[in-house]
C-alpha positions in Angstrom: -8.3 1.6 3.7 -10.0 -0.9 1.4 -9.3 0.1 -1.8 -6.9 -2.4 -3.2 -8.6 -3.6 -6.1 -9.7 -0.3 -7.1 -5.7 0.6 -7.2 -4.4 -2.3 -9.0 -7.2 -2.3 -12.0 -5.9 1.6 -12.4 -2.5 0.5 -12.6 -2.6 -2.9 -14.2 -2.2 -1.3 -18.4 0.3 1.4 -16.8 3.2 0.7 -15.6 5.3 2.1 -13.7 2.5 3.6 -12.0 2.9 5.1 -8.4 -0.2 5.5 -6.0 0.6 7.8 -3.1 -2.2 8.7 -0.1 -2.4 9.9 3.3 -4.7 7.8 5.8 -5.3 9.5 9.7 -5.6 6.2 11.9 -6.2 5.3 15.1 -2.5 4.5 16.5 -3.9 1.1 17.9 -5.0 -0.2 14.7 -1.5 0.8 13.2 -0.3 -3.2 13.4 -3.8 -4.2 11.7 -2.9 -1.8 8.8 0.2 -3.7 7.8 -1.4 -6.9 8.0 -4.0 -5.5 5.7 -0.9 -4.3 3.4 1.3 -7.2 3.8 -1.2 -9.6 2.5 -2.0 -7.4 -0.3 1.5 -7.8 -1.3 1.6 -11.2 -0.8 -1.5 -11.9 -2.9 0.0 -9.4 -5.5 3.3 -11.2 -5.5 2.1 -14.4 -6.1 -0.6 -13.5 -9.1 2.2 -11.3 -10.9 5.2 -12.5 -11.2 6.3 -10.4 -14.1 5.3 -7.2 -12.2 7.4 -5.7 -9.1 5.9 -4.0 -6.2 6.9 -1.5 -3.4 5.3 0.1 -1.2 7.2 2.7 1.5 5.0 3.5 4.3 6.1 7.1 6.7 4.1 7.0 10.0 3.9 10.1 12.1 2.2 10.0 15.5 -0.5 12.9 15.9 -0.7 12.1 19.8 -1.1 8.7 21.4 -4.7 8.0 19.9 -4.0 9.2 16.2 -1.5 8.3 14.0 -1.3 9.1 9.9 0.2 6.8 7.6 1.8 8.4 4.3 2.4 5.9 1.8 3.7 4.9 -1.5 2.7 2.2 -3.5 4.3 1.4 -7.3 4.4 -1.5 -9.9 6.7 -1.9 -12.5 7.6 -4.3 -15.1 10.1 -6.9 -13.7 13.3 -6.3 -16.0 
């Protein structure tokens, strides 16, 4: 789930935009995920501070090895 920079540079000349995907984990490396996320937000936060961003995250367990992740990211102008 590396594509972070590839989903900002689409979004950065239009906002609002919304980026939605589905990602099939491994349940163990559900707590790695939103560190990844977390500090993507962070960083994102801190380099645009006339932008807003949200992202929503639904988690479904699969069984007890697998785990997807539906998410939702979207940027905005700051009003």
């Amino acid at each position: 789930m590396n594509n972070h920079g590839k989903v900002y540079n689409l979004a950065y000349d239009k906002l609002p935009f919304t980026y939605e995907a589905i990602y099939i984990i491994f349940a163990s490396t559900i707590k790695e995920e939103f560190e990844i996320y977390e500090k993507f937000v962070n960083d994102f936060v801190k380099k645009n501070n006339n932008q807003s961003l949200s992202i929503d995250f639904n988690i479904k367990n699969i069984d007890e090895d697998i785990a997807y992740i539906i998410f939702s990211i979207t940027m905005n102008n700051k009003k």
